[in-house]
PDB file with one MODEL, atoms N, CA, C and O in Angstrom:
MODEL        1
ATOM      1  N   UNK A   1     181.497 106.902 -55.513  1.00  0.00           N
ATOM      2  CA  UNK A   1     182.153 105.854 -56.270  1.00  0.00           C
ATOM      3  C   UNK A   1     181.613 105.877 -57.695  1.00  0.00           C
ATOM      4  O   UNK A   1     180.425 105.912 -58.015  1.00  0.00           O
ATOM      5  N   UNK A   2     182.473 105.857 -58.345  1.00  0.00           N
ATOM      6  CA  UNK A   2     182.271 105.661 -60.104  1.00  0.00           C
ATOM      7  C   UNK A   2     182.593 104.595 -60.747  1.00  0.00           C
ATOM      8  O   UNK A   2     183.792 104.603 -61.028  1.00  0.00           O
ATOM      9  N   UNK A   3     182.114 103.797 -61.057  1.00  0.00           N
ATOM     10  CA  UNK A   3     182.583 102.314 -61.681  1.00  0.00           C
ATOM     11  C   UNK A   3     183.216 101.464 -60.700  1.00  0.00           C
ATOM     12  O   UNK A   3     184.221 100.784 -60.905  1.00  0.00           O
ATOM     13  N   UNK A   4     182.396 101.565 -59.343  1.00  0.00           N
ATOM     14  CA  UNK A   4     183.368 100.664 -58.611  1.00  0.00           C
ATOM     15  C   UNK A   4     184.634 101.264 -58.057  1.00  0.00           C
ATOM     16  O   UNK A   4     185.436 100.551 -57.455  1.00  0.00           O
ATOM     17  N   UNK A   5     184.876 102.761 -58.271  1.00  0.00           N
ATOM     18  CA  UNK A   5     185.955 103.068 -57.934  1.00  0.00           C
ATOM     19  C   UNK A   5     185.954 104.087 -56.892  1.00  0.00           C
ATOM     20  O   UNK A   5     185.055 104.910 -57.062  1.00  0.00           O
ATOM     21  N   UNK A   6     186.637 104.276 -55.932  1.00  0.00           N
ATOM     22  CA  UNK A   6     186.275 105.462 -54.408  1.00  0.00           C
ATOM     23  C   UNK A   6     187.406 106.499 -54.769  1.00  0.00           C
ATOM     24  O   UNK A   6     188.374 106.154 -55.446  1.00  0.00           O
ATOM     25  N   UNK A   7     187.277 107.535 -54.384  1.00  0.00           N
ATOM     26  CA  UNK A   7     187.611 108.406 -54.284  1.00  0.00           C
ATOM     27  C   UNK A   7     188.379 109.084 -53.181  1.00  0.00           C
ATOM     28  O   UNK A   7     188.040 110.254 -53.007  1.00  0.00           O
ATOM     29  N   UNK A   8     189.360 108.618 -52.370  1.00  0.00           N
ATOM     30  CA  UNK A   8     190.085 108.957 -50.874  1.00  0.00           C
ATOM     31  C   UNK A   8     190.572 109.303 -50.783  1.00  0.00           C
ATOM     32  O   UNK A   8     191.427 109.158 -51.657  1.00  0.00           O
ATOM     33  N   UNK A   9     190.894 110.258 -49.726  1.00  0.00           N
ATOM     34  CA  UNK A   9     192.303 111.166 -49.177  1.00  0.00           C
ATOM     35  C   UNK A   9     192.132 111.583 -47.985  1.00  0.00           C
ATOM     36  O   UNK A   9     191.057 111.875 -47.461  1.00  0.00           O
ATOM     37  N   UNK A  10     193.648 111.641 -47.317  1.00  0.00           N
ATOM     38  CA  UNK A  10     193.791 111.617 -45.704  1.00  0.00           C
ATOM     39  C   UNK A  10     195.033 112.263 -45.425  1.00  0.00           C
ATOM     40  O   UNK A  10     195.741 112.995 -46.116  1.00  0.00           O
ATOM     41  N   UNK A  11     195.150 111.802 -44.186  1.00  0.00           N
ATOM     42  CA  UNK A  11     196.962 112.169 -43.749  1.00  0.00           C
ATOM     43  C   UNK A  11     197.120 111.284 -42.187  1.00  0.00           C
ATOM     44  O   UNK A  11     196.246 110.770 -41.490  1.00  0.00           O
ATOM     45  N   UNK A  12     198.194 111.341 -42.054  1.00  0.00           N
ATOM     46  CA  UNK A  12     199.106 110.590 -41.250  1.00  0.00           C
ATOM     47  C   UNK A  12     199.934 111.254 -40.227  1.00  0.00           C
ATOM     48  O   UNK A  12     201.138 111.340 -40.471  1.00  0.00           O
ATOM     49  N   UNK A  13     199.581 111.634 -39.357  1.00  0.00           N
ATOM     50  CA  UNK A  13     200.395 111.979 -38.342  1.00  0.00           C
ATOM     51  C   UNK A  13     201.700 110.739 -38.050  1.00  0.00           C
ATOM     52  O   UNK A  13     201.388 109.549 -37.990  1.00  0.00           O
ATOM     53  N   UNK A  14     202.910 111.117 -37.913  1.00  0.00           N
ATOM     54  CA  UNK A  14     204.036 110.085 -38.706  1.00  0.00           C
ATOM     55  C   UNK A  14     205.295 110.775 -37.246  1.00  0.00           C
ATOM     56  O   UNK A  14     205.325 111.901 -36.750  1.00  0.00           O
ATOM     57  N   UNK A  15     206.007 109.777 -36.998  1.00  0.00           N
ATOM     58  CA  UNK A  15     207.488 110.714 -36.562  1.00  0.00           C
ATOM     59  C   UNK A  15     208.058 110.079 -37.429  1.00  0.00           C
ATOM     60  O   UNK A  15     207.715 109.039 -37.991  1.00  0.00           O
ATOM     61  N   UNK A  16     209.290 110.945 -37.598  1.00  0.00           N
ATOM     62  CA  UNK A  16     210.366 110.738 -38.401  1.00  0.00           C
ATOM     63  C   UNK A  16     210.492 109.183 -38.797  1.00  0.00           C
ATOM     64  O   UNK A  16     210.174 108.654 -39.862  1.00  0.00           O
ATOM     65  N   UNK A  17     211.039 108.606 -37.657  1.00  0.00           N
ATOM     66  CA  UNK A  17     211.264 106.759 -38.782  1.00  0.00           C
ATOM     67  C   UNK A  17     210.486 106.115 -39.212  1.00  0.00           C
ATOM     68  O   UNK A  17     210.856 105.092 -39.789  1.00  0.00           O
ATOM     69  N   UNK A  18     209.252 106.384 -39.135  1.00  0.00           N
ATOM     70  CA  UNK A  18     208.159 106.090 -40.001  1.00  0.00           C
ATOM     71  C   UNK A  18     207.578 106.404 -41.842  1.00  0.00           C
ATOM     72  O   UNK A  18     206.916 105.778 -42.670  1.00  0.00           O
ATOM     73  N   UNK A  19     208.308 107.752 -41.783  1.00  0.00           N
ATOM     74  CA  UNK A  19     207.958 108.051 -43.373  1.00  0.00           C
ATOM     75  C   UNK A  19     208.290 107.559 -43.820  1.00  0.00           C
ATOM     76  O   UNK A  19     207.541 106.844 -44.486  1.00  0.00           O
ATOM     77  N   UNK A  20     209.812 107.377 -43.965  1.00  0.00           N
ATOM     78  CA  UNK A  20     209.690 106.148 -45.446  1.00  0.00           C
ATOM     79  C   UNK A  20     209.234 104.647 -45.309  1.00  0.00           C
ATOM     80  O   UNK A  20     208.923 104.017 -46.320  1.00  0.00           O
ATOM     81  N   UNK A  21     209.204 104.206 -44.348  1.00  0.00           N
ATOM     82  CA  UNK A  21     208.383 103.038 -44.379  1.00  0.00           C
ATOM     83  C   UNK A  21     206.551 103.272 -45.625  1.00  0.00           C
ATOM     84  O   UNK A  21     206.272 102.889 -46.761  1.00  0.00           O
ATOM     85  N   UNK A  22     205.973 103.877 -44.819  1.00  0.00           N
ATOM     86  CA  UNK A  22     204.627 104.312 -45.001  1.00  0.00           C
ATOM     87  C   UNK A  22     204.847 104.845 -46.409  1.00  0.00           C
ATOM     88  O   UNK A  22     203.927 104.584 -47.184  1.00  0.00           O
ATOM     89  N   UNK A  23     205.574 105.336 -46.762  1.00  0.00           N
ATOM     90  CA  UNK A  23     205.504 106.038 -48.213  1.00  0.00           C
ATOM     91  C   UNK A  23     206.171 104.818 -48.998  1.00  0.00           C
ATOM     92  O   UNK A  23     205.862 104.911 -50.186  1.00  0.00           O
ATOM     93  N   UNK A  24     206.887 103.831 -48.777  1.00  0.00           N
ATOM     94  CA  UNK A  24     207.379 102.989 -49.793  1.00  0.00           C
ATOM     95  C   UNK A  24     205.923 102.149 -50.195  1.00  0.00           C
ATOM     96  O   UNK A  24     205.292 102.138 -51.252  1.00  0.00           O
ATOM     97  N   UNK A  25     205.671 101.449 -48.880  1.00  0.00           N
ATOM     98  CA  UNK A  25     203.682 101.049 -48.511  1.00  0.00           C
ATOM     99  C   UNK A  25     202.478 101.218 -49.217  1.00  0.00           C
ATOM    100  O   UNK A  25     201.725 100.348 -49.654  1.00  0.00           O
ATOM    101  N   UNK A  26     202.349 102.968 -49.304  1.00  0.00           N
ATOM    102  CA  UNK A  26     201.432 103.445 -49.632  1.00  0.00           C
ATOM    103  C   UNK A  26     201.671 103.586 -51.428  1.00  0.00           C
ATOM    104  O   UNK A  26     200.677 103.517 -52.152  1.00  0.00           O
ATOM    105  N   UNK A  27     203.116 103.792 -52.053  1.00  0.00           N
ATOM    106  CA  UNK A  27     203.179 103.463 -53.263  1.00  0.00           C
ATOM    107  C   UNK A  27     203.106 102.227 -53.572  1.00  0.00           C
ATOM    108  O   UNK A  27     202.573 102.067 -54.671  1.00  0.00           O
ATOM    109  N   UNK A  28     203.576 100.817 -52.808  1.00  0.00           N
ATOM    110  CA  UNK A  28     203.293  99.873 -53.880  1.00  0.00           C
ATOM    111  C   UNK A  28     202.292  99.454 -53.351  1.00  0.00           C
ATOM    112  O   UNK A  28     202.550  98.429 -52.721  1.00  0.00           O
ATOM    113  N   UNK A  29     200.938  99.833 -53.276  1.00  0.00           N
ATOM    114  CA  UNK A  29     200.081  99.642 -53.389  1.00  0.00           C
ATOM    115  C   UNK A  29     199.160 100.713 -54.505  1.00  0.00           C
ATOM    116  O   UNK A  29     198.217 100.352 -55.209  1.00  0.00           O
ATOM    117  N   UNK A  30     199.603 101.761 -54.439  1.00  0.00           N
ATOM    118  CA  UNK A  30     198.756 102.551 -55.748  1.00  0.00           C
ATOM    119  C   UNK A  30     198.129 103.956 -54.566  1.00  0.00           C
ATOM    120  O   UNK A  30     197.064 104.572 -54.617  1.00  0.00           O
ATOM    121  N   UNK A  31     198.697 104.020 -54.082  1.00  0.00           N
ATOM    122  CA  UNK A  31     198.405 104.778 -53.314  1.00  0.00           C
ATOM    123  C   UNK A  31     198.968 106.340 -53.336  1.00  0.00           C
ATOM    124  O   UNK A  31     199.960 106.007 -53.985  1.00  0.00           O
ATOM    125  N   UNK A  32     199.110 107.414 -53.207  1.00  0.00           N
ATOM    126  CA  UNK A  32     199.892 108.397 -53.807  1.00  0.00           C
ATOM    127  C   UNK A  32     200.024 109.123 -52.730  1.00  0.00           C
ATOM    128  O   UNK A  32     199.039 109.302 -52.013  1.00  0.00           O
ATOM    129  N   UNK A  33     201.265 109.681 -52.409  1.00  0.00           N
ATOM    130  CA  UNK A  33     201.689 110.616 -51.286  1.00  0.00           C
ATOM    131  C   UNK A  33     201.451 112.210 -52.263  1.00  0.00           C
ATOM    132  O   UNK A  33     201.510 112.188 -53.492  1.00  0.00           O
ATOM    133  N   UNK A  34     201.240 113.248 -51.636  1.00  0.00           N
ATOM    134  CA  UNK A  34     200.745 114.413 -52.111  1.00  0.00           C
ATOM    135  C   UNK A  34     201.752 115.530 -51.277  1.00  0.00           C
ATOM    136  O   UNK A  34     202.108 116.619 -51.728  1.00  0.00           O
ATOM    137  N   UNK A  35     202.069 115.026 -50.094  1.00  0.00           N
ATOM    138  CA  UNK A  35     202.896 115.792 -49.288  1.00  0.00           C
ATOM    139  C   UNK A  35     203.425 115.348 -48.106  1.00  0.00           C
ATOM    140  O   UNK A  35     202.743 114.570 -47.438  1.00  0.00           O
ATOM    141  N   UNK A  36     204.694 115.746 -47.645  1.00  0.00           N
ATOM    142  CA  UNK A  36     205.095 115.287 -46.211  1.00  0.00           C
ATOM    143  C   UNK A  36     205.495 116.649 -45.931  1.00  0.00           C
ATOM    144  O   UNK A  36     206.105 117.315 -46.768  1.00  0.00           O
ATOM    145  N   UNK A  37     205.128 117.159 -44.612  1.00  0.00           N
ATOM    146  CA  UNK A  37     205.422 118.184 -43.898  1.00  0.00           C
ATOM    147  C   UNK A  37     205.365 118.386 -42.373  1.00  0.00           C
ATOM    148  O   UNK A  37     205.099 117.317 -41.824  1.00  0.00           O
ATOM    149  N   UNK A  38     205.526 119.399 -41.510  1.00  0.00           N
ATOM    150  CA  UNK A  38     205.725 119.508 -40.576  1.00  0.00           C
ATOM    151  C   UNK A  38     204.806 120.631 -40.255  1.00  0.00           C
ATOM    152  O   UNK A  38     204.502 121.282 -41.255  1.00  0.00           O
ATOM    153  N   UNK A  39     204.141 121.148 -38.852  1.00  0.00           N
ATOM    154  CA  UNK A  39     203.327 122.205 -38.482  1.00  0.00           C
ATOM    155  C   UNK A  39     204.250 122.908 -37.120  1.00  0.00           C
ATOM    156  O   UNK A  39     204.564 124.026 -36.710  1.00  0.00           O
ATOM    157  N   UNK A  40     204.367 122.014 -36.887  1.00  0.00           N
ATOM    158  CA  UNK A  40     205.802 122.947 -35.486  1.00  0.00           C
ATOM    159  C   UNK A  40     206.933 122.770 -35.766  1.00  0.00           C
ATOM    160  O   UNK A  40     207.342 122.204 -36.780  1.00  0.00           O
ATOM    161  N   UNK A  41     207.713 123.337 -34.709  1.00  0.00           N
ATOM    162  CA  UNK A  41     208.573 123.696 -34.593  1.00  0.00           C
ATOM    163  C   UNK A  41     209.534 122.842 -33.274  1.00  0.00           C
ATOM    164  O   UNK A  41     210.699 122.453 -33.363  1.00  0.00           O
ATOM    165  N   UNK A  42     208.829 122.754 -32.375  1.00  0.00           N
ATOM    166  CA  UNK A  42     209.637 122.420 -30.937  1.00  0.00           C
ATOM    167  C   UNK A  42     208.867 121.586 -30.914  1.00  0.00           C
ATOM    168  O   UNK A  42     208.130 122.031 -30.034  1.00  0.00           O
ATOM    169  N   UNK A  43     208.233 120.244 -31.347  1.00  0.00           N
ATOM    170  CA  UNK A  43     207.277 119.411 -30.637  1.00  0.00           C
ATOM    171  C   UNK A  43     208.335 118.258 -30.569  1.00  0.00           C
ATOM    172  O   UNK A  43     209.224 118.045 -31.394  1.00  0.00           O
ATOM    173  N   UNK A  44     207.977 117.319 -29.044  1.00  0.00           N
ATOM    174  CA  UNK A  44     208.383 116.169 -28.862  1.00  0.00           C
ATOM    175  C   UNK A  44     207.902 115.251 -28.622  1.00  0.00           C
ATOM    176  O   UNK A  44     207.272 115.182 -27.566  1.00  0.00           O
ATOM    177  N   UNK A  45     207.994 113.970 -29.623  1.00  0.00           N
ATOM    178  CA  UNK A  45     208.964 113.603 -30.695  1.00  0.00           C
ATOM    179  C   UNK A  45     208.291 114.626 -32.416  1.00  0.00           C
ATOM    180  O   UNK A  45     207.162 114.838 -32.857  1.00  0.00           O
ATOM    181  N   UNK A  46     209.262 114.882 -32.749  1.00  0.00           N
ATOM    182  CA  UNK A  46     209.425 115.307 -33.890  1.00  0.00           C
ATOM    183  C   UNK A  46     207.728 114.511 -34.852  1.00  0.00           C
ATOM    184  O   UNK A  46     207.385 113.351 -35.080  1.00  0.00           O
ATOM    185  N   UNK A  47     207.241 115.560 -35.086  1.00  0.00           N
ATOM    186  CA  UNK A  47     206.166 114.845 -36.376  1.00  0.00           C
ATOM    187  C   UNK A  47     206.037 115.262 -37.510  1.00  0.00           C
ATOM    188  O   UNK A  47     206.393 116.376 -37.895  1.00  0.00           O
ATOM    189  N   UNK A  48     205.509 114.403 -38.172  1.00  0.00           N
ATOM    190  CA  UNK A  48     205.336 114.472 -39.818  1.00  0.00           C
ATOM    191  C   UNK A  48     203.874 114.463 -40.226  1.00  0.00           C
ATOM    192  O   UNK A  48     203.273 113.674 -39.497  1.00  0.00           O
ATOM    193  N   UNK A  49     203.109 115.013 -41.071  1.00  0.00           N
ATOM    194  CA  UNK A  49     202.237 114.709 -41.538  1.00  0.00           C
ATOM    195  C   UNK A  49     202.341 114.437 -43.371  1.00  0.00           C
ATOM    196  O   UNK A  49     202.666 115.084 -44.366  1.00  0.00           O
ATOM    197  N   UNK A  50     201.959 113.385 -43.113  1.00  0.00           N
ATOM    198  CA  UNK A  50     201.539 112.775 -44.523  1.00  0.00           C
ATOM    199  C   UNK A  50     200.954 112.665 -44.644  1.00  0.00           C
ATOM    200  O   UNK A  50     200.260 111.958 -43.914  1.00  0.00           O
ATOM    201  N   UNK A  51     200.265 113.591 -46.385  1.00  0.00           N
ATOM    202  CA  UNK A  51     198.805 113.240 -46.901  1.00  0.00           C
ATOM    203  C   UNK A  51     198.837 112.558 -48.327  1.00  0.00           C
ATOM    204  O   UNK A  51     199.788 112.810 -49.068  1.00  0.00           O
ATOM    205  N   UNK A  52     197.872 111.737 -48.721  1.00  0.00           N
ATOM    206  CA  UNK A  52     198.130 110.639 -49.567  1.00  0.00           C
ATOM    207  C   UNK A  52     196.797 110.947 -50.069  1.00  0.00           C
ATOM    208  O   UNK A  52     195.970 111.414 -49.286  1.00  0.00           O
ATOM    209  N   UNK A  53     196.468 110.716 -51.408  1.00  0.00           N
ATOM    210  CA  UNK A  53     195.346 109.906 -52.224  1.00  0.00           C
ATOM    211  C   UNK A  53     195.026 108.984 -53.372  1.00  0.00           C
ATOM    212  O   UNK A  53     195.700 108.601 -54.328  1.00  0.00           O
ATOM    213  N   UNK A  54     194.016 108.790 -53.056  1.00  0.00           N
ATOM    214  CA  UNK A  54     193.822 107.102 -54.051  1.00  0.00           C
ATOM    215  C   UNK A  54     192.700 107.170 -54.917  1.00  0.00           C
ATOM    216  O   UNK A  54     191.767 107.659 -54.280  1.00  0.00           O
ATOM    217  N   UNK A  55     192.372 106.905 -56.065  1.00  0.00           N
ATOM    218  CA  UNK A  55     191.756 106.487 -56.518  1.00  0.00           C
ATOM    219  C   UNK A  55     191.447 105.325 -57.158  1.00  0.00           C
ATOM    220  O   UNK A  55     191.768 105.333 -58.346  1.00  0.00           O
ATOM    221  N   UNK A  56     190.816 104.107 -56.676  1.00  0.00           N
ATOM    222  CA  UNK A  56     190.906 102.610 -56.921  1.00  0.00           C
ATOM    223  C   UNK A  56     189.630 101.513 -56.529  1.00  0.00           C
ATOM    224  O   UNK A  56     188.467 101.853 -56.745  1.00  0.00           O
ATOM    225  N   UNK A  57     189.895 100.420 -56.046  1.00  0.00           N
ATOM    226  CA  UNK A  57     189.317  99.454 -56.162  1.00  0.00           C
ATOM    227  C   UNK A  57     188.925 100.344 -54.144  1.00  0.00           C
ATOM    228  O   UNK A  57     189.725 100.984 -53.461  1.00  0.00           O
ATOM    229  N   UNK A  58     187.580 100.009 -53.840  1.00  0.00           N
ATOM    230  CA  UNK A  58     188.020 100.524 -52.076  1.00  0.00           C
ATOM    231  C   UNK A  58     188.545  99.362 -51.351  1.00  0.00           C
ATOM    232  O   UNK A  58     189.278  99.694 -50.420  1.00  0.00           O
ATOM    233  N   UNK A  59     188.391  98.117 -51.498  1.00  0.00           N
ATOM    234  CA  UNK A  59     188.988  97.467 -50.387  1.00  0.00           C
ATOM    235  C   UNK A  59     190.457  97.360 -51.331  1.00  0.00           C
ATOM    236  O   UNK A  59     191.026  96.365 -50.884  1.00  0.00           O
ATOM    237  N   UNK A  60     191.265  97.928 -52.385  1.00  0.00           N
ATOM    238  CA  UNK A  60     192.372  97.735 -52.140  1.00  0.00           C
ATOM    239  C   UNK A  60     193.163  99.033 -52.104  1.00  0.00           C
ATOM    240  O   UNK A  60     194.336  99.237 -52.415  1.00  0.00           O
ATOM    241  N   UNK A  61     192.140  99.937 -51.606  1.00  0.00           N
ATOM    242  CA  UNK A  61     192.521 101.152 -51.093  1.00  0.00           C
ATOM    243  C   UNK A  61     192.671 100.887 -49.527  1.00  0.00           C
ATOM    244  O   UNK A  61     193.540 101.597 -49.021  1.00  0.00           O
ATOM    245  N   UNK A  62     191.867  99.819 -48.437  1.00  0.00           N
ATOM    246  CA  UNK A  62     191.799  99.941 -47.599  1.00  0.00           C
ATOM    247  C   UNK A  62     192.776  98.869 -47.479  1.00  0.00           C
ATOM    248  O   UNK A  62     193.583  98.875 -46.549  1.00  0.00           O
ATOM    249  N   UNK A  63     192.757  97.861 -48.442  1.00  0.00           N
ATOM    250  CA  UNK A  63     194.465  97.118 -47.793  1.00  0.00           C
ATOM    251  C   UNK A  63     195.715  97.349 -47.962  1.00  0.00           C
ATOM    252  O   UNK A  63     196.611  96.537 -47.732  1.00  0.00           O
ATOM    253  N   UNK A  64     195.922  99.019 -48.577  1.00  0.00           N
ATOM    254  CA  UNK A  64     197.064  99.881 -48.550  1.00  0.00           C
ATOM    255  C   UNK A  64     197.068 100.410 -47.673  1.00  0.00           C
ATOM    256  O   UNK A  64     197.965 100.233 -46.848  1.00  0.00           O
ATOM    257  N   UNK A  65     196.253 101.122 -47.514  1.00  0.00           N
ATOM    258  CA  UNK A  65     196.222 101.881 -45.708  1.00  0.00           C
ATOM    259  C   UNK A  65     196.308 101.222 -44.357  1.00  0.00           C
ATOM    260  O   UNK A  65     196.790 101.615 -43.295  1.00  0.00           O
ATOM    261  N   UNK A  66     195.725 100.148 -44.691  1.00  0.00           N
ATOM    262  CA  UNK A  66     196.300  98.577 -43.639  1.00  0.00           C
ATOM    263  C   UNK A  66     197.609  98.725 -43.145  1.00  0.00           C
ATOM    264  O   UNK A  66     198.072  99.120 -42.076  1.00  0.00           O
ATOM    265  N   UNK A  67     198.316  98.104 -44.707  1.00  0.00           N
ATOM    266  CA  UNK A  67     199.533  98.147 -44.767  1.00  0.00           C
ATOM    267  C   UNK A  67     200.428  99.077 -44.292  1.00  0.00           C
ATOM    268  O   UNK A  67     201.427  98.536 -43.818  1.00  0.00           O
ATOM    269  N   UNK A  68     200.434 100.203 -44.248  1.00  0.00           N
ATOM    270  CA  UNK A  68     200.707 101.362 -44.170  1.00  0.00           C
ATOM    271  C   UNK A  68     200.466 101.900 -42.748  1.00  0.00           C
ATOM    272  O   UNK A  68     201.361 102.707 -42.495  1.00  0.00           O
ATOM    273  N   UNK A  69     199.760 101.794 -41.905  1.00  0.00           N
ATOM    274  CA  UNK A  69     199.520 101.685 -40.934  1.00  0.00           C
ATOM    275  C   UNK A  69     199.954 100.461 -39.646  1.00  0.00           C
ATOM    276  O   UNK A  69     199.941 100.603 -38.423  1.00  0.00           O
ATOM    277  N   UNK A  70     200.329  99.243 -40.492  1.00  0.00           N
ATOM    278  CA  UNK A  70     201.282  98.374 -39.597  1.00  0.00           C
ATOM    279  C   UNK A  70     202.848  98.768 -39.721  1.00  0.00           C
ATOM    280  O   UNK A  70     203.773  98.409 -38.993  1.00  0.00           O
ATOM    281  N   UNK A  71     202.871  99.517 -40.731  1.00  0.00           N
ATOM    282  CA  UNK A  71     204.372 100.442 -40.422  1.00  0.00           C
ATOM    283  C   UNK A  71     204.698 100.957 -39.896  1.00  0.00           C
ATOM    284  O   UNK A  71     205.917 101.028 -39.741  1.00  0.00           O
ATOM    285  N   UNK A  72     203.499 101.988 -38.974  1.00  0.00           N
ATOM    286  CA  UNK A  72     203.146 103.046 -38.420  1.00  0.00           C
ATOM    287  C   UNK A  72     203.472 102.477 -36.875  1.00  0.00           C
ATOM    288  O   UNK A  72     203.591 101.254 -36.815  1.00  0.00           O
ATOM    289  N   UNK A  73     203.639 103.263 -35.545  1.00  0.00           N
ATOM    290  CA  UNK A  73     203.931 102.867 -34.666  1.00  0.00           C
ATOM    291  C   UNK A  73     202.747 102.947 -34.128  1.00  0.00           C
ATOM    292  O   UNK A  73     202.791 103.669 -33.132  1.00  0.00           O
ATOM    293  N   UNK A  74     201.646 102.505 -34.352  1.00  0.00           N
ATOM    294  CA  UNK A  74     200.361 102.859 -33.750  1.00  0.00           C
ATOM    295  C   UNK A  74     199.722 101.337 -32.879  1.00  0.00           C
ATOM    296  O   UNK A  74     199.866 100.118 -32.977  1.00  0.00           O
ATOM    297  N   UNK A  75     199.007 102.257 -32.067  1.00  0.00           N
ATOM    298  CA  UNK A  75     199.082 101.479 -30.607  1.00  0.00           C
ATOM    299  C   UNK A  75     197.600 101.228 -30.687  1.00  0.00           C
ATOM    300  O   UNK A  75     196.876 102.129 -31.111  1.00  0.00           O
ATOM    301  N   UNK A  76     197.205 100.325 -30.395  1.00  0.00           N
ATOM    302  CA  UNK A  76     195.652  99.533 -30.773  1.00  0.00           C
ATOM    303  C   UNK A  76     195.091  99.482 -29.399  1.00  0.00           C
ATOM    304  O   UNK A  76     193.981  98.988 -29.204  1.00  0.00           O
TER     305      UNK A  76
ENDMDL
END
């Protein structure tokens, strides 16, 4: 961290109706998508990986990824 500021980057294992949720999310928060792509071919359900990075405040790096993650179909 430099002035208070973190340095992060990740990715997102995503299916399809999830990306644009997560990517509208992860921009209005300041958050930056870097890539959406795919690694197979035949997998079921269909996935996405999205990788994103931030450079910012960290807890309002971590209440983008929050956010972004209640978009997400993820199971607690």
């Amino acid at each position: 961290m430099v002035g208070g500021k973190a340095a992060s980057t990740g990715d997102l294992v995503l299916v399809g109706k999830e990306v644009n949720p997560v990517i509208k999310v992860l921009t209005r928060h300041g958050i930056t998508v870097t890539a959406v792509h795919s690694h197979m071919l035949f997998e079921t359900p269909r996935l996405f990986f999205l990788h994103w990075w931030a450079y910012d405040d960290p807890e309002k790096v971590a209440r983008g990824l929050q956010a972004a993650l209640e978009k997400a179909d993820i199971k607690k």
